[in-house]
N, C-alpha and C positions, 0 to 999 in steps of 0.2 A: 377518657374522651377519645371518640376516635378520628385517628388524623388521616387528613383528605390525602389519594393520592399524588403523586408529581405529576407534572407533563413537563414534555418536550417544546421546547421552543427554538427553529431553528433560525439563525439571522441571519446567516451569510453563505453564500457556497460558492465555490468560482472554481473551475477545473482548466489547465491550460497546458496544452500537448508543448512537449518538447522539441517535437520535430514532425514530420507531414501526419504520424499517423497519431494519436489520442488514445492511452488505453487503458487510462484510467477515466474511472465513473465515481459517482458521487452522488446519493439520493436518501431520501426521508420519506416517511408515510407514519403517519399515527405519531406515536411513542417507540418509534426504529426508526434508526440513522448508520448510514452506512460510505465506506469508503473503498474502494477495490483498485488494487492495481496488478495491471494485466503485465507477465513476465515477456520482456521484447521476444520475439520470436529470433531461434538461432538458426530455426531450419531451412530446406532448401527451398524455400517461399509457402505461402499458406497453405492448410489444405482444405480449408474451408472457403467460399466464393465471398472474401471478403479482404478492407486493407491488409490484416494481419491477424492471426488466429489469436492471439494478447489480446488486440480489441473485440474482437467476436467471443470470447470467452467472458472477458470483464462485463460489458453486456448485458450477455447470458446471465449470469450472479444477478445483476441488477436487478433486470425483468424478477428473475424466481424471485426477491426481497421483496420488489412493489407487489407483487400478486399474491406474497403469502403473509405481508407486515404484520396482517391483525388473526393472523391464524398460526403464527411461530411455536415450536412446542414447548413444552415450560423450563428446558434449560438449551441456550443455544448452542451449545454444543453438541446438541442432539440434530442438528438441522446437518451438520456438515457432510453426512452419507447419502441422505436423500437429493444433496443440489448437484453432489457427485454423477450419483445415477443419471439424473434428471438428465443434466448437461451432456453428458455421456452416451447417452443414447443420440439426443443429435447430433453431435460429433462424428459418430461413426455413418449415422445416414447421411451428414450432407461430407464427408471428404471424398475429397478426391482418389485415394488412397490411405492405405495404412500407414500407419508413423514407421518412419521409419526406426527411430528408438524412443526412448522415453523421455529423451529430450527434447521430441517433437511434440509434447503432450500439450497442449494449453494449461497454463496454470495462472493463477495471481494470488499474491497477500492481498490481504484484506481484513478490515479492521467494521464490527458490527456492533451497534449497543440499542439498549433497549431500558426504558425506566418500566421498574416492576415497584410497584408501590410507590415507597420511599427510598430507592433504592437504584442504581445503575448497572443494570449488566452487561459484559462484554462479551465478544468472543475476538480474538487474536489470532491469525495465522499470518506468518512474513514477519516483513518489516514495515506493518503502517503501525502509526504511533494514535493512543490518545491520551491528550493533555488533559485534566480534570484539578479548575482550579475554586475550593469551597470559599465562603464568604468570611470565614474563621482565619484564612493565610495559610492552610493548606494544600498541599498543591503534591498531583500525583502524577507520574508519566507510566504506561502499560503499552505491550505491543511490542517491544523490541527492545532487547538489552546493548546496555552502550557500548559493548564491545562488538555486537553487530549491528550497529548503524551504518549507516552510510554506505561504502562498499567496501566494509571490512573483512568480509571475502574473497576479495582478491586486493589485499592489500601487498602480499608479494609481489605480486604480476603486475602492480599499477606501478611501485617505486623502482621497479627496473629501470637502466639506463636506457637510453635509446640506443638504436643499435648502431649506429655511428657515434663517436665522441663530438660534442660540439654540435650535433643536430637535433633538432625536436620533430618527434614523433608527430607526427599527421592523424587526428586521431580516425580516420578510416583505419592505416595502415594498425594504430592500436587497437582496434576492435579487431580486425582481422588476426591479429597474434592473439588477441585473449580467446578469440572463438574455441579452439580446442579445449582451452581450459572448461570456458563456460559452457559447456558441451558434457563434460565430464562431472562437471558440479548438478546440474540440472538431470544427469541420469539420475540423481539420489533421492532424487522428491518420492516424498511422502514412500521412505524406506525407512530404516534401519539398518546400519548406522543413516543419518542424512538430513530431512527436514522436513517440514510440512506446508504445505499451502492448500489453495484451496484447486482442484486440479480434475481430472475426470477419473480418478481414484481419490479413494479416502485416504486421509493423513492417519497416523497411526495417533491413540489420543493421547501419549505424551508427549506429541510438539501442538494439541491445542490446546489454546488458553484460555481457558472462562474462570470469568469471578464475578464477584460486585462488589462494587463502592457504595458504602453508606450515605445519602445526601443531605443538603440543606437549600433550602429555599435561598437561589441568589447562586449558586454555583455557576460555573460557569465550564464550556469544555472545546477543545479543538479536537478534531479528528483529520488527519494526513497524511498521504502519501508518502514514503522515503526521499521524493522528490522533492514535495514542498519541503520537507523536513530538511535538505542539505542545509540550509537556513543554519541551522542548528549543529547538525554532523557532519559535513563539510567543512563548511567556511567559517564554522565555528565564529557566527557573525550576532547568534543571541541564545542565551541562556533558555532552557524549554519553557521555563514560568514567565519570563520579560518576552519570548515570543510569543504567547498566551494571551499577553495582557498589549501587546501592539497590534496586532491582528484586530482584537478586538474594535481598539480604538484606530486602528486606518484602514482594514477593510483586508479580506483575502487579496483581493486583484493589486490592490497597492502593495502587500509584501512579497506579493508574487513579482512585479515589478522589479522590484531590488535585489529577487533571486534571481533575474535573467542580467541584470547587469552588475552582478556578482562574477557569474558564468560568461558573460562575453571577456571581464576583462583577464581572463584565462585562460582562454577558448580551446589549449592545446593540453589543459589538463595537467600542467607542470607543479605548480604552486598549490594545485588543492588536487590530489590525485584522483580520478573517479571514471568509470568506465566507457563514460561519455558527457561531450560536451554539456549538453542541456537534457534532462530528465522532463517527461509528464508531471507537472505541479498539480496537486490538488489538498482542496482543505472547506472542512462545516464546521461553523462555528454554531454553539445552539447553549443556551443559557434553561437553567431549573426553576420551573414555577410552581 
């Protein structure tokens, strides 16, 4: 007999900026759902005529998903060259100027999926997570390995002392000392040795991740940002399956809530190390019918 296939059903989206500028996105069409988060810019201000070239990049991603959801090629990770180009092209027509290195490049993780059949496909670059919980009690987490969550990338540079004994760091003055770092981390995108995102070069294709999950009717899934995610690798304030399953039942904007007054009552970054106060929160929650 043959069995019908899935759809996408999404129930909840809620995206909430960190701080003045937003640069993660968050969007659906058809049987594609998607989450993107734009890398803060380090450079010496935008070069594009916009907040910040994170947002204007993140965006970009989005737009290309909405306009091409029901025309994707048959394995997603066949799309990551052509959003490259795409993006790429306007990048260099509307700057202002050439990058000055490669850590002026716009980039963002970003987390894609797509029901094919009976069936979930992903594609993975960065650190956005998706949670995928079946009706059986299994429960999968893909997108980002747990020893890079959070800002396990510069967890040297975060646990340092401050530079006086007895005083706490200003976190300006902490982003200000990590910038060389994060300057030097960000030259490596989508190299070898180094990492991949999604950026206006292509990632080399062993840092993307495509697969698929098997489904059942009744599944359930989160997809989000590193931000939302502190939740979790942070503050280590919920396991990813019991964060899965409270989302659900109180809503993004309410856990999102609890992540800002997580983060106020730390605000200098001591007790929960992380490269800045409050992060871009985003998260879709979308159940399998």
């Amino acid at each position: 007999m043959h069995q019908q296939p899935f759809q996408l059903r999404v129930c909840d989206a809620f995206s909430q900026p960190g701080g003045p500028v937003n640069a993660d996105v968050v969007g659906h069409a058809g049987n594609v759902a998607w989450v993107i988060d734009g890398a803060t810019d380090i450079g010496d201000g935008p070069l594009v005529d916009a907040d910040s070239d994170a947002a204007w990049f993140a965006a970009k991603v989005g737009d290309w998903l909405s306009d091409r959801a029901c025309a994707l090629p048959p394995r997603l990770d066949d799309l990551v060259t052509n959003l490259a180009e795409h993006v790429a092209q306007d990048f260099t027509r509307l700057s202002r100027r050439p990058p000055a290195d490669r850590f002026e490049h716009p980039s963002a993780a970003g987390l894609i999926v797509r029901i094919e059949g009976r069936a979930l496909e992903y594609l993975a670059l960065g650190d956005c997570s998706l949670l995928v919980a079946g009706p059986d009690g299994s429960f999968h987490r893909v997108g980002v390995q747990d020893e890079d969550a959070g800002d396990a990338h510069l967890s040297d540079h975060l646990s340092r002392p401050a530079p006086l004994a007895g005083e706490t760091e200003d976190p300006s003055e902490m982003r200000a000392r990590l910038l060389p770092v994060l300057r030097s981390q960000r030259t490596r995108m989508n190299l070898v040795p180094g990492y991949g995102v999604f950026s206006i070069t292509a990632p080399p294709p062993e840092y993307v991740t495509c697969d698929r999950i098997p489904l059942a009717e009744g599944t359930r899934i989160l997809i989000a940002s590193d931000g939302f995610m502190r939740l979790v690798d942070v503050f280590r304030a919920w396991h990813p399956a019991d964060l899965l399953a409270a989302t659900f039942e109180r809503g993004v904007a309410a856990m999102t809530e609890e992540l800002r007054r997580l983060e106020a009552s730390d605000t200098a970054c001591r007790s929960h190390p992380r490269a800045k106060t409050s992060d871009d929160a985003t998260a879709l929650l979308a159940t399998i019918m």
